[in-house]
N, C-alpha and C positions, 0 to 999 in steps of 0.2 A: 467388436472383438475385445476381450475382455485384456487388462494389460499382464504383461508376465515380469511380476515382480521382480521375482527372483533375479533374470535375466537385468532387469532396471539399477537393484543394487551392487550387481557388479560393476557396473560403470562407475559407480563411487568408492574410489580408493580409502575416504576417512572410514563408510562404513567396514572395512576388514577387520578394524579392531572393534573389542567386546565393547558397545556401547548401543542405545536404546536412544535415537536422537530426536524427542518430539519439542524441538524448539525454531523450529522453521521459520515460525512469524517473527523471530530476533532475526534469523537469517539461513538462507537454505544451502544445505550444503552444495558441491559442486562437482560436476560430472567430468569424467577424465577427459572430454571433448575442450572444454573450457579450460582448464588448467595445459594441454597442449597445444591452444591457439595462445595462451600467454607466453609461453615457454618459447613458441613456434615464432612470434612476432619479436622479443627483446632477443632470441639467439641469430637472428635471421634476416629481419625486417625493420631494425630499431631505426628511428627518425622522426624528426618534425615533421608535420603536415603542412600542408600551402607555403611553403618558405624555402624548397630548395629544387632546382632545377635537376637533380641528378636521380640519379634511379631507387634509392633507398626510400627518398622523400615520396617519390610519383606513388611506387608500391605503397608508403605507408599511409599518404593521401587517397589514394584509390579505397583501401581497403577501410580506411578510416566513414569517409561518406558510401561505402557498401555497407556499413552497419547502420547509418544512418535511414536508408533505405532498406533494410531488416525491418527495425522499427516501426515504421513508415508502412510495411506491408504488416505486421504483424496486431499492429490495432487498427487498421483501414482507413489510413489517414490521407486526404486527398493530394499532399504532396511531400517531398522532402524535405520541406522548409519547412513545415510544421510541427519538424522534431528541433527540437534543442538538448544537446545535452548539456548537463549538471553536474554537478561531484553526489547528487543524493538528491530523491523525494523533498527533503526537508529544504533543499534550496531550492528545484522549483517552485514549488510554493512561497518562498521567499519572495525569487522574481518576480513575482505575478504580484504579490501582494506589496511590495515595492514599486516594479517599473508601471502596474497598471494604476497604483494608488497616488501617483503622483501626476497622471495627467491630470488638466483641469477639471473636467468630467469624471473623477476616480471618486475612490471609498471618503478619499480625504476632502474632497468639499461637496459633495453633492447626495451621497445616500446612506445608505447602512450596510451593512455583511451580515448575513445566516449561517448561521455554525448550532450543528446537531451536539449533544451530549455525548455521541460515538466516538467522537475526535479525536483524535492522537493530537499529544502539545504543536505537533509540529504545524496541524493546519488549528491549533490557537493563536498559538504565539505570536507570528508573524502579522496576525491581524490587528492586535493588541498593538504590536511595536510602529505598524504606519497608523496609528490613531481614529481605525475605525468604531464603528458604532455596531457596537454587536446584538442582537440578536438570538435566542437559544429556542431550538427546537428540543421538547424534553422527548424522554421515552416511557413507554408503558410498561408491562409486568413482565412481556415478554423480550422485551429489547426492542421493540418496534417504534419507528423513530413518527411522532404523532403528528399527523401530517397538516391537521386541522390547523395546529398552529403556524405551519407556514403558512396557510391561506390566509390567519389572518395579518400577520405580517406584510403579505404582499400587496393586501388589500388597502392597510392602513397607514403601512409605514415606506419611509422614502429608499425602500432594497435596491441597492447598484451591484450585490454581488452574494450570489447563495454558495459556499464554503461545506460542502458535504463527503463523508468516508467513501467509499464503496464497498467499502467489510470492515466492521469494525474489529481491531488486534484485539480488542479481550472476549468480546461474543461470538464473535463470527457472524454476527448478526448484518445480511445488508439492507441498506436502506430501497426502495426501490426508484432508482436514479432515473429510468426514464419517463416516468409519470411526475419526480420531482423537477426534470428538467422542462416537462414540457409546462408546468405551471408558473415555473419561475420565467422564462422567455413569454408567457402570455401577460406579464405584468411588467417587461421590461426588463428583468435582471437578467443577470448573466450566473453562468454558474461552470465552478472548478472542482472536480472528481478527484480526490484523493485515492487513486487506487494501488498504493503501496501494498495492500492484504489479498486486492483483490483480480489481480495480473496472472499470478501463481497458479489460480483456482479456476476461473470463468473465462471463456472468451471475451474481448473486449473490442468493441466494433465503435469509433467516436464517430463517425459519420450517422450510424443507427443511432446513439446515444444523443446525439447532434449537442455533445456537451461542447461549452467554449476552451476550457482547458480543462488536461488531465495529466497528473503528476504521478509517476512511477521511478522505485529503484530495482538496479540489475540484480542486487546479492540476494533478494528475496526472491527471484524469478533463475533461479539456479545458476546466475552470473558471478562476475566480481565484486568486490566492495568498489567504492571510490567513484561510482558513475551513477544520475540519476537522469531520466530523462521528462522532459516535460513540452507536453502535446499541446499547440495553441492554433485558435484558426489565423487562417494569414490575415485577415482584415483586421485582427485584433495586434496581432503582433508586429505589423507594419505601422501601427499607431502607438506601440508603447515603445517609452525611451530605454537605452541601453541599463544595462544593471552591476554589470561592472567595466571596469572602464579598464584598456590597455593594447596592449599587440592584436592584431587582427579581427577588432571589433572596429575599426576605421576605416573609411575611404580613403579620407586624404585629414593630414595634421598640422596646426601653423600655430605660431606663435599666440594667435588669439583666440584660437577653438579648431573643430574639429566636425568631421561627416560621417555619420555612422556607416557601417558596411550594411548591408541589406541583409536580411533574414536568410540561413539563421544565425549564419558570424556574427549578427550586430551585441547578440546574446553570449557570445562562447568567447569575451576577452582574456588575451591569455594562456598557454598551451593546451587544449583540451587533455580531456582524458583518455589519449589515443590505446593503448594497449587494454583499456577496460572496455570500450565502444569494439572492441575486436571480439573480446571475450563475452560481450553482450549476445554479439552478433554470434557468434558460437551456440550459446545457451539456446539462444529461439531457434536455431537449425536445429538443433536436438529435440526438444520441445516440437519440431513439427512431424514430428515421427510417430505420432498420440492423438488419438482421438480427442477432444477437448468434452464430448459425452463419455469415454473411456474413464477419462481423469477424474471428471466430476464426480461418476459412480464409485469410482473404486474411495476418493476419500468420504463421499458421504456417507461410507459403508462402514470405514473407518470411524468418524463420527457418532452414526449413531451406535456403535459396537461400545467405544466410548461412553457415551450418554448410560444407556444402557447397564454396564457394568460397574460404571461408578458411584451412579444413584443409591445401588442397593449397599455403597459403604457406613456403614454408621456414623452421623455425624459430615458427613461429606455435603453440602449443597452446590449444585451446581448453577450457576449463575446466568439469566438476571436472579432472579432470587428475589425482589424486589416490590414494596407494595404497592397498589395503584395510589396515588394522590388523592387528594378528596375532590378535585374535579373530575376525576378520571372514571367516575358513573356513566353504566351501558349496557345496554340491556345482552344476554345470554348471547345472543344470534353473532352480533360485534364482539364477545369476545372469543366463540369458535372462528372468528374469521379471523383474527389477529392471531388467533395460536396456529392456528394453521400455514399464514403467511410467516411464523418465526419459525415451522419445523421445515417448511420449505427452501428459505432463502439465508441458510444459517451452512457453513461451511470454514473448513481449515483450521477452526479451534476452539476450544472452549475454554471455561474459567473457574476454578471450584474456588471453596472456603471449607477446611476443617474444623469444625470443632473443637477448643481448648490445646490449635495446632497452629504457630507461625508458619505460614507460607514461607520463609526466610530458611526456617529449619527444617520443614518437611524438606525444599529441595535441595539443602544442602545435605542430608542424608541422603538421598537418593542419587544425590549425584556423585555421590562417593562406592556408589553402586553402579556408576555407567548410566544411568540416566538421568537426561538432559531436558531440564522445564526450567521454566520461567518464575520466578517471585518478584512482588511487587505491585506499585500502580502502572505499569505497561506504558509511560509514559500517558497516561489519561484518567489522572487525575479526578477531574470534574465527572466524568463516570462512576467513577468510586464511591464519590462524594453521593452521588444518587443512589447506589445503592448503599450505603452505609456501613463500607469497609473500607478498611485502613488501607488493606493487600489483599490479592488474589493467588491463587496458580493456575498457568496459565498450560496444558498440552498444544501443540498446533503438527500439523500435520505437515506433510510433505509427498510425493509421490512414490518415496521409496518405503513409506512406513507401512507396518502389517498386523492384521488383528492381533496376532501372537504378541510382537511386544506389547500394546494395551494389555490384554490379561497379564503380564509380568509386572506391566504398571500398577494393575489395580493390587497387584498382590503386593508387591515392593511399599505403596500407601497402607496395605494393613496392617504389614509390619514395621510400618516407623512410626503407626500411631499408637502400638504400644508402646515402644517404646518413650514418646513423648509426652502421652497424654498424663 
């Protein structure tokens, strides 16, 4: 069944006013479902969780771990303790890359980390900051993340942990994570799915995926800000130490030390993010009202409408854009199969470059026009750097978006590059 837009954007109060919003991948907007569970829970329901015997706390405790079990069913994760939440993607990732790099057997004394060119800083940085030994898988012409090189990585080198996107924010490009996960566990490593792009777009199954952890935020999945959630198997997470330390991450406290609480409190010190975890849980009740073949079609239609009409702007490239390497020689056969696997597995955004046009200035005129893009390195940098731009711009989609605004876009871009160029 094909979805009814129209019907879709009225649920969204921001869209009533004149505005064209293809900036999703920064953050998606939010359905009046979610903004009434927030409204609904502080007018109504306001309280601490686990900490009070009386009926505000029970309701707000109840409702608090029924998000958590949302969750829980919503990427097929074998239990409720395998959800932890976060204030953000950027801190699971943290966690992991903290509480698991500090056991003895972690990044920090025993092997290396795999991090693709796709990356968003957030699953850099973190890697960088506990003192791992990195790893770079590059990309080809198409954004296709070269997988050879992980083999030989895994073959040669001491990998405790593969660190991969699952859509990269400036391609839309994904990696193909179940063939990368099932190589990475044949060699021993472990491997964490960055699916902050890619939650929004694809179904996400981690028991299929049989990933070790996977890190998502709510606001780009039509939730709130200020919650991120991050998925780990329990045999992993009952072996990594606490990550912040305070209220409710303890069993028992003494003058000399302290017992952690069991998974997943051991993780969540400190007041969670109770009213966002509510709002979360809101978003994916909505969300389950959609086909997820429904969803996929309708923005890769968007997409390639996209692709399509902006190619033909003069001076416009749309990105990878990118040369092969001088090792990156293949015969014909391999590279219809790489172009083919990027027009397949490529979704939610792309990334142009003007000609003789600041990204900075193109979208600040157009957004002085009601329409909302992205300029910049997208936080990823070291992609940039591959293709050999400063900045991009970046469209990303959303489920309320419609061919009609793209043709507005593409014409809105013709007219500011007169004016700039």
């Amino acid at each position: 069944m094909t979805l009814d837009i129209s019907a879709i954007r009225r649920q969204f109060p921001i869209l009533d006013q004149e505005l064209i919003y293809l900036d999703s991948a920064a953050t998606a907007q939010k359905p009046q479902i979610v903004i009434d569970a927030l409204k609904e829970f502080y007018a109504k329901k306001n309280a601490n969780v686990h900490r009070g015997m009386h009926g505000l706390a029970e309701q707000a405790t109840t409702a608090y771990e029924n998000a958590r079990t949302s969750v829980q069913k919503f990427i097929n994760a074998a239990s409720p303790e395998e959800i932890i939440f976060t204030k953000s993607c950027t801190e699971s990732i943290n966690l992991v890359a903290n509480s698991y790099s500090s056991r003895r057997e972690g990044v920090r004394g025993r092997g290396s980390v795999v991090l693709s060119l796709l990356e968003h800083h957030s699953n850099i940085v973190p890697w960088m900051m506990c003192g791992a030994h990195l790893h770079w898988i590059n990309i080809d012409e198409y954004g296709n993340t070269r997988l050879e090189q992980l083999d030989t990585y895994l073959k040669q080198e001491n990998i405790e942990l593969v660190a991969i996107t699952g859509q990269s924010n400036v391609l839309g490009t994904r990696p193909p994570l179940k063939e990368i996960i099932q190589k990475a566990h044949a060699a021993g490593a472990y491997v964490l799915v960055d699916a902050a792009q890619l939650v929004a777009h694809h179904q996400v199954n981690v028991q299929e995926l049989d990933c070790d952890f996977l890190a998502f935020s709510a606001h780009k999945l039509y939730g709130p800000t200020g919650i991120g959630v991050l998925y780990g198997k329990r045999e992993l997470l009952e072996k990594m130490p606490p990550f912040i330390g305070g209220g409710m991450m303890i069993k028992e406290a003494t003058q000399t030390g302290f017992t952690p609480a069991d998974i997943p409190q051991k993780f969540e010190g400190g007041t969670p993010p109770i009213a966002q975890a509510i709002g979360l849980a809101a978003a994916l009740e909505w969300l389950e009202q959609f086909a997820w073949k429904d969803i996929e079609e309708h923005e890769h239609a968007l997409l390639k409408h996209a692709e399509h009409i902006l190619k033909n702007i003069d001076g416009l490239k749309i990105l990878p854009a990118c040369h092969p390497e001088p090792d990156e020689g293949r015969h014909a056969q391999d590279v219809m199969v790489r172009r083919a696997h990027h027009d397949m597995e490529r979704s939610g955004c792309l990334s142009f470059v003007l000609d003789k046009v600041h990204p900075h200035d193109l979208t600040d005129i157009l957004g002085e026009q009601g329409i909302c893009l992205r300029a910049g390195h997208h936080c990823a940098m070291p992609l940039h750097k591959r293709l050999n731009i400063p900045a991009s711009t970046r469209v990303s989609f959303g489920i309320y978006n419609t061919i009609q605004e793209i043709d507005i876009l593409a014409d809105a871009i013709q007219h500011a590059q007169k004016i700039l160029q």
